[in-house]
Each structure stands twice: as structure tokens, then as C-alpha cells.
VMD Tcl script that builds the backbone (N, CA, C; Angstrom):
set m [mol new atoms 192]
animate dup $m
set s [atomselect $m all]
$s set {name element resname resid chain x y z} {
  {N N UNK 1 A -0.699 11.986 4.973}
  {CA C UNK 1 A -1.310 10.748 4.571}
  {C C UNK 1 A -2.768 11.004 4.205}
  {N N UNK 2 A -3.044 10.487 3.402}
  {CA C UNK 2 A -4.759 10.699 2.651}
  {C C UNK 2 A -5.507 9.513 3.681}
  {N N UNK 3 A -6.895 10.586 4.051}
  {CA C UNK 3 A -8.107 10.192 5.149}
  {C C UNK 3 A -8.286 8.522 3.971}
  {N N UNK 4 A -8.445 7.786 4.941}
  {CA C UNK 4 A -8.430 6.492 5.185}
  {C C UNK 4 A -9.711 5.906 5.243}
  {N N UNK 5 A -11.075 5.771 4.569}
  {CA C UNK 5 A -12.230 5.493 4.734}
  {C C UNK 5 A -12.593 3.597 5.291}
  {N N UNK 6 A -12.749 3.236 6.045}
  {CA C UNK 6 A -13.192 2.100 6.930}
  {C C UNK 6 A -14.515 0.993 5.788}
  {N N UNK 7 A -14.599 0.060 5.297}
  {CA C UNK 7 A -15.663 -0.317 4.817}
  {C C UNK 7 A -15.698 -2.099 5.274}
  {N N UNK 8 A -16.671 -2.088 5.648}
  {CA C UNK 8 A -16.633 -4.099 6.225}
  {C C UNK 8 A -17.974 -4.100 5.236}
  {N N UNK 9 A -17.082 -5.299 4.625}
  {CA C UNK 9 A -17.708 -5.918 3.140}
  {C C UNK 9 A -18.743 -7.409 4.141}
  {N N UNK 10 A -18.096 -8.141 4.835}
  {CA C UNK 10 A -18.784 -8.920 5.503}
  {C C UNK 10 A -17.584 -9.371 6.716}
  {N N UNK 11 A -18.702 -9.809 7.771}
  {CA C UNK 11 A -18.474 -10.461 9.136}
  {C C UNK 11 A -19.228 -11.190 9.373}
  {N N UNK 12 A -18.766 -12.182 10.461}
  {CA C UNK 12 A -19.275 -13.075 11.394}
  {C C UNK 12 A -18.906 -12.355 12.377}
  {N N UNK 13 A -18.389 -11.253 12.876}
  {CA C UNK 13 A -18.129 -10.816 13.894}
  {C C UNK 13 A -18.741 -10.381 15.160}
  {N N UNK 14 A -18.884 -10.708 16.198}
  {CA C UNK 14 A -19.971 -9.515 17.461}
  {C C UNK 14 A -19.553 -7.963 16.900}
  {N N UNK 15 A -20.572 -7.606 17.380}
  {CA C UNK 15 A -20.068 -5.734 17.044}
  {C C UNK 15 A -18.942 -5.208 17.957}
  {N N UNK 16 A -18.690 -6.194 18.959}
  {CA C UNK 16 A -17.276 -5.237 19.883}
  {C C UNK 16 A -16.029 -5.657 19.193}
  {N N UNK 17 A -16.245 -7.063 18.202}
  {CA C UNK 17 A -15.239 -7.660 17.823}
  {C C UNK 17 A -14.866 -6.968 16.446}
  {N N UNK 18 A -16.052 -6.344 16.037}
  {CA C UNK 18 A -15.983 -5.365 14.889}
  {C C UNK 18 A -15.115 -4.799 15.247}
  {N N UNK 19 A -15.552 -3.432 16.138}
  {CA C UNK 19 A -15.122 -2.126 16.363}
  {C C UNK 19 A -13.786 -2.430 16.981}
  {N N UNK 20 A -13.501 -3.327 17.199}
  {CA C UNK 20 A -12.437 -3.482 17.843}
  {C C UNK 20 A -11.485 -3.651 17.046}
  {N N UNK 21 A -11.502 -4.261 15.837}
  {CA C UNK 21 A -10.943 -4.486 15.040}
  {C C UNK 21 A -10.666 -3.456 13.653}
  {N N UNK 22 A -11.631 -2.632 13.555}
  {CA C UNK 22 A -11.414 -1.420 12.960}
  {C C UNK 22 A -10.782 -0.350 13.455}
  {N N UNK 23 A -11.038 -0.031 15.109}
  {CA C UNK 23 A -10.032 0.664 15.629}
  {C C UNK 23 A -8.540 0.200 15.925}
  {N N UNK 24 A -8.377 -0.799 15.974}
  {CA C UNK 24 A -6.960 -1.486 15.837}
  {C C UNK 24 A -6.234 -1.495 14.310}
  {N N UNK 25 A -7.159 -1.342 13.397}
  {CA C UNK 25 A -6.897 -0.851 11.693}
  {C C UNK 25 A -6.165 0.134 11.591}
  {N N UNK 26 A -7.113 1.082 11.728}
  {CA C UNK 26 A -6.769 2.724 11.786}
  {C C UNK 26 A -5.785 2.663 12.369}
  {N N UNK 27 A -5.449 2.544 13.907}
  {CA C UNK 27 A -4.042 3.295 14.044}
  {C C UNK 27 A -3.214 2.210 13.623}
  {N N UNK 28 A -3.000 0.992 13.624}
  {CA C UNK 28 A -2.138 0.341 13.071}
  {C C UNK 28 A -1.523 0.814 11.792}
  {N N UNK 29 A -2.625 0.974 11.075}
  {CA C UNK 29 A -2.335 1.919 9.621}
  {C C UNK 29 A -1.512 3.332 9.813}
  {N N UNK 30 A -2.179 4.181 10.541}
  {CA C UNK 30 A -1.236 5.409 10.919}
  {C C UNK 30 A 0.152 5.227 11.395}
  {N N UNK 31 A 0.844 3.888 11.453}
  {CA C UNK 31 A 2.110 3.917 12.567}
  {C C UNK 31 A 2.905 3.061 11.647}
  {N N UNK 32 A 2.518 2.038 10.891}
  {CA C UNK 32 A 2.763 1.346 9.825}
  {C C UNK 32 A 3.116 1.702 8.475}
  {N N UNK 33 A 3.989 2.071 7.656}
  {CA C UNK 33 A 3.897 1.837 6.210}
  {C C UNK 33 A 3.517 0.907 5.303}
  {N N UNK 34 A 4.043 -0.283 5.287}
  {CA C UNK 34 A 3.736 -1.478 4.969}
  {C C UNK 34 A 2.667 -2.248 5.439}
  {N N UNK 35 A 1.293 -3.164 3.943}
  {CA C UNK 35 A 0.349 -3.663 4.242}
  {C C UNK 35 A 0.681 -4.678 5.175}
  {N N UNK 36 A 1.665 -5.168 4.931}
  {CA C UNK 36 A 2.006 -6.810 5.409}
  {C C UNK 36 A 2.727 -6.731 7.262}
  {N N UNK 37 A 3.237 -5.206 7.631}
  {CA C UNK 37 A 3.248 -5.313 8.887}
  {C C UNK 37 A 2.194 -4.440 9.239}
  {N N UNK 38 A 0.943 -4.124 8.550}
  {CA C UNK 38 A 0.216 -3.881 9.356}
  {C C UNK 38 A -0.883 -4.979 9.870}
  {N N UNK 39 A -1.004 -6.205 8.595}
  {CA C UNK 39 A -1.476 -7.466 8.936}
  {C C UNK 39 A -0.685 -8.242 9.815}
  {N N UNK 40 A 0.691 -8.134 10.031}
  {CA C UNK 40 A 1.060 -8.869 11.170}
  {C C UNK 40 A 0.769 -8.882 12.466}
  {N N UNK 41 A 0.712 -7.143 12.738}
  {CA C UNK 41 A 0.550 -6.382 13.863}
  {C C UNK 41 A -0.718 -6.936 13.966}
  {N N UNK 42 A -2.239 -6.460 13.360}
  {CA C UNK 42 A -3.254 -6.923 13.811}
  {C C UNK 42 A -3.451 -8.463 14.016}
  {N N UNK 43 A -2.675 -9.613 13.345}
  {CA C UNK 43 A -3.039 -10.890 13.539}
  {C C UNK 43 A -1.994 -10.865 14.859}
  {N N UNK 44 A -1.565 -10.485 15.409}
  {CA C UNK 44 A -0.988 -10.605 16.441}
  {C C UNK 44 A -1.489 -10.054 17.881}
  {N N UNK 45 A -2.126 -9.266 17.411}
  {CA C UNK 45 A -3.166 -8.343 18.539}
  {C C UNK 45 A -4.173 -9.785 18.518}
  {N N UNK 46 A -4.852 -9.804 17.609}
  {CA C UNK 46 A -5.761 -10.940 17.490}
  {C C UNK 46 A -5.594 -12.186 18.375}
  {N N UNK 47 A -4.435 -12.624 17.705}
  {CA C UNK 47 A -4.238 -13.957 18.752}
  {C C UNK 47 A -3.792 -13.578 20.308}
  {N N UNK 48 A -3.254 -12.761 20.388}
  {CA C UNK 48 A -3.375 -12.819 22.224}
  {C C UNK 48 A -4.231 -12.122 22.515}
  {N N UNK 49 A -5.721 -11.649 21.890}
  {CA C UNK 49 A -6.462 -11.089 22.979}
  {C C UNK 49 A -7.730 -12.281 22.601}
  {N N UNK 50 A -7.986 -12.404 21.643}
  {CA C UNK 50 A -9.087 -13.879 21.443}
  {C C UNK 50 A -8.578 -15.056 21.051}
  {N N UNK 51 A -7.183 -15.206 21.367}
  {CA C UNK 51 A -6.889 -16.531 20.795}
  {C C UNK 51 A -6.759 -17.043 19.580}
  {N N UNK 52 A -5.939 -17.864 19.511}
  {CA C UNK 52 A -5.588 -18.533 17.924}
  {C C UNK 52 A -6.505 -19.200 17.520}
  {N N UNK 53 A -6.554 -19.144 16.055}
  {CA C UNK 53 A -5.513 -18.684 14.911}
  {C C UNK 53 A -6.283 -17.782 14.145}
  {N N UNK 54 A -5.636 -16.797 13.949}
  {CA C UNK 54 A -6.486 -15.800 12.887}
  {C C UNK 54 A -5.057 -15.156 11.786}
  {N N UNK 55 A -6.174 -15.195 10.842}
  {CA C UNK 55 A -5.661 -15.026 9.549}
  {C C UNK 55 A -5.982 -13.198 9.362}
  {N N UNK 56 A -5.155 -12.474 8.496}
  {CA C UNK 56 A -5.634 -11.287 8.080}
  {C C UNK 56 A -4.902 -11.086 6.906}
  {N N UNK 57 A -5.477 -10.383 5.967}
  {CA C UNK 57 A -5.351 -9.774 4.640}
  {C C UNK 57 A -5.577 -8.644 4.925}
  {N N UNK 58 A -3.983 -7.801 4.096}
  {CA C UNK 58 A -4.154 -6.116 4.095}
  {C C UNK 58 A -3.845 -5.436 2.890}
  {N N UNK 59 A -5.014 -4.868 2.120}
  {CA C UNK 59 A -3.951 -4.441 0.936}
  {C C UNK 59 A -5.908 -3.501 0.148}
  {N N UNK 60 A -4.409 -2.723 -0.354}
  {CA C UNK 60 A -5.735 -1.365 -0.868}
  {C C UNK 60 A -6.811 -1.808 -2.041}
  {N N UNK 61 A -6.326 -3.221 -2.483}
  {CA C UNK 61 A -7.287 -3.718 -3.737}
  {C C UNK 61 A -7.581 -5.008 -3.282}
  {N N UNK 62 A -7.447 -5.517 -2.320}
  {CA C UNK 62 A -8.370 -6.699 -1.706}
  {C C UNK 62 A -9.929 -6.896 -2.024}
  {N N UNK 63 A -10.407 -7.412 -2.349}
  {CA C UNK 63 A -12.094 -7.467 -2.364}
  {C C UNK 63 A -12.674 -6.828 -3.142}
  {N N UNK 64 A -12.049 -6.346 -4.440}
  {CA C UNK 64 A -12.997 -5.287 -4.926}
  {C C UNK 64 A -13.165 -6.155 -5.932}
}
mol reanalyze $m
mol bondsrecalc $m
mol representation Tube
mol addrep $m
């Protein structure tokens, strides 16, 4: 699999809520094929560790 570079375009986030969320990226991504279960997986991590409702978008041309 080709190295995977990390970029946060913008947040409202605390920085633990960052990092927390980028390290939950990465390996989600490593274990995952598909964008859409890797956005499930993280909106699901999301809601049971800070609570509902969170939204996520996953995909290699998002935001550009």
C-alpha cells in the first residue's frame, strides 16, 4: 500500500480530539479497503467515545 500522508485542511477540534482522530485514520485506513467503511468505522468510534452525532467524509479527492 502507498505511504499515506495525513493533512487537516481545518478544525474546530481540541488537539487530543485531533490526534485522536488522525490516529484512528491511519489504522482504520490500513485494515479497511473501502472509503465508505472506513468512514463508518471512524463515525462510529466517534459516537461512542464523544457522543452523537458526527458526520465523516472519506475519499482521496475530498477538499481539493
Amino acid at each position: 500500500m502507498e505511504a499515506q500522508k495525513v493533512i487537516v485542511k481545518s478544525t474546530g477540534m481540541p488537539n487530543d480530539m485531533q490526534e485522536h482522530a488522525i490516529k484512528s485514520c491511519i489504522k482504520a485506513m490500513r485494515i479497511l479497503r473501502h472509503d465508505k467503511d472506513v468512514a463508518s468505522l471512524l463515525k462510529k468510534e466517534f459516537n461512542d467515545k464523544y457522543g452523537r452525532t458526527w458526520h465523516c467524509i472519506v475519499g482521496s479527492n475530498y477538499g481539493r
